[in-house]
N, C-alpha and C positions, 0 to 999 in steps of 0.2 A: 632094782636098778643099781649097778656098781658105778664106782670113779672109774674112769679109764685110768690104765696106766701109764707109764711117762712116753713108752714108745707109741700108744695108742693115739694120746695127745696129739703127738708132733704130726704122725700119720696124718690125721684127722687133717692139721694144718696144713700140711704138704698137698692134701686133698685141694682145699679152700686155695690154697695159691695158686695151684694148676686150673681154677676155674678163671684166673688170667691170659692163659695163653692163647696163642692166635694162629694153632695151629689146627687144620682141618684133618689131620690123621690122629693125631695123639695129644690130648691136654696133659702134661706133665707139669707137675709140680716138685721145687724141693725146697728144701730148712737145713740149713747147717746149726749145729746146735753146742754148745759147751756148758757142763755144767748146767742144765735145765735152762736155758737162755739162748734165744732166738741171736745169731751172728748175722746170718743173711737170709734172702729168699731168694728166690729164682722159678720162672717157666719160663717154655720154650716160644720161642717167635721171633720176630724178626728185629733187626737191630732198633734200636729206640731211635723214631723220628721215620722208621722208612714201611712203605708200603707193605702188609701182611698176606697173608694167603686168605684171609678172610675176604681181604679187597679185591686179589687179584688172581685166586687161585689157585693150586698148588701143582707146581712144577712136577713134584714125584709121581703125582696124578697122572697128569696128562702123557706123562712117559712109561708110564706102567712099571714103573721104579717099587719093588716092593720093599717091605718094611726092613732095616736094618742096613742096607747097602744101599751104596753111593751116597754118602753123607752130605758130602761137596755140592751136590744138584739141590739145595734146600735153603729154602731164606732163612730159615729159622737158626737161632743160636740154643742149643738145648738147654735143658732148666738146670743142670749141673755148671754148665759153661756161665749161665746166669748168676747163680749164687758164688762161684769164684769171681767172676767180675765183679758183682757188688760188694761183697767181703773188700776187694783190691781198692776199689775205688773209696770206700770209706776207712782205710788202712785197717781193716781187721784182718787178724789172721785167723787161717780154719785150722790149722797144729791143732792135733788131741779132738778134733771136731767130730760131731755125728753127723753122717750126713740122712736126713728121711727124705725118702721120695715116691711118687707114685708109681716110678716105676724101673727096675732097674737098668746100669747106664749102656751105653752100648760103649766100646770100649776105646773112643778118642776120649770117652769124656772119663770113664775110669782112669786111663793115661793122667790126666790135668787130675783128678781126684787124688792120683796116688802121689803126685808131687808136693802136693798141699800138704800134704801128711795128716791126713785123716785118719781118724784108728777102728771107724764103722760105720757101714751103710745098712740102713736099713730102708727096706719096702715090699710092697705088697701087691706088687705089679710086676709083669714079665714084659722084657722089651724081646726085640726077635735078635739078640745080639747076645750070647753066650761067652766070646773072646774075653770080658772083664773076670770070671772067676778067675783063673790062673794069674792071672797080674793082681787080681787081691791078694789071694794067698800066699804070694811071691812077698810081696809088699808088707803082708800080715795085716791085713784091713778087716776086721772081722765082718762078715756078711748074714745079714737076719731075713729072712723072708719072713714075712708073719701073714696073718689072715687079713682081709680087707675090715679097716675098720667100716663100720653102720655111719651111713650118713647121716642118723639123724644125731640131731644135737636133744640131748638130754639134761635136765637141771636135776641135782638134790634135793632142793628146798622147795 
């Protein structure tokens, strides 16, 4: 058995967040990170206080809306949009930040990533939404795909 390593870590975490969200297509998770320290989290669902797709179904469903298009038609706020709001709301800045996620952004939320001034995302999941690599490397955001970390949680000692 090895330690994970630092990107493996937050994965892992990004994983455990996304087991928050409230969405019936995709559980995303993310972790903005500085310096080996958790800034914010985020997954995707609907606004705090209002009814979810768990409750009431999903709109992209029932329209045959496939994955990546028509953002607009969805209750949900994605897990990047989430961990920029929480960062905002608790005045922390992402500048210099990592962002992990389960899976990459589709590219409104790349947009709001690139302003923050994040210098790398990393995950281990494919969204159906390709438009964000060019606006990272425009931006110079470095981008990692890595391998899915193992669910299971493992001890040392």
């Amino acid at each position: 058995m090895k330690r994970p390593d630092t990107d493996e870590y937050f994965l892992k975490i990004a994983a455990v967040v996304a087991e928050r969200s409230t969405c019936c297509r995709h559980n995303v998770g993310a972790v903005a990170v500085r310096g080996k320290h958790i800034l914010s989290t985020g997954y995707n669902g609907a606004p705090a206080g209002f009814k979810d797709c768990l409750e009431l179904g999903c709109l992209r469903n029932e329209l045959g809306i496939p994955s990546g298009e028509r953002h607009e038609i969805c209750r949900a706020i994605h897990a990047e949009q989430n961990v920029v709001i929480q960062a905002a709301l608790h005045g922390v800045s992402l500048e210099g930040s990592t962002i992990y996620a389960t899976h990459t952004p589709c590219v409104l939320c790349a947009k709001i990533l690139t302003n923050t001034r994040i210098k790398r995302y990393v995950s281990f999941g494919k969204y159906n939404d390709n438009a964000f690599i060019q606006l990272f490397k425009e931006a110079g955001i470095e981008l990692d795909i890595k391998d899915k970390p193992s669910s299971r949680i493992s001890y040392l000692g």
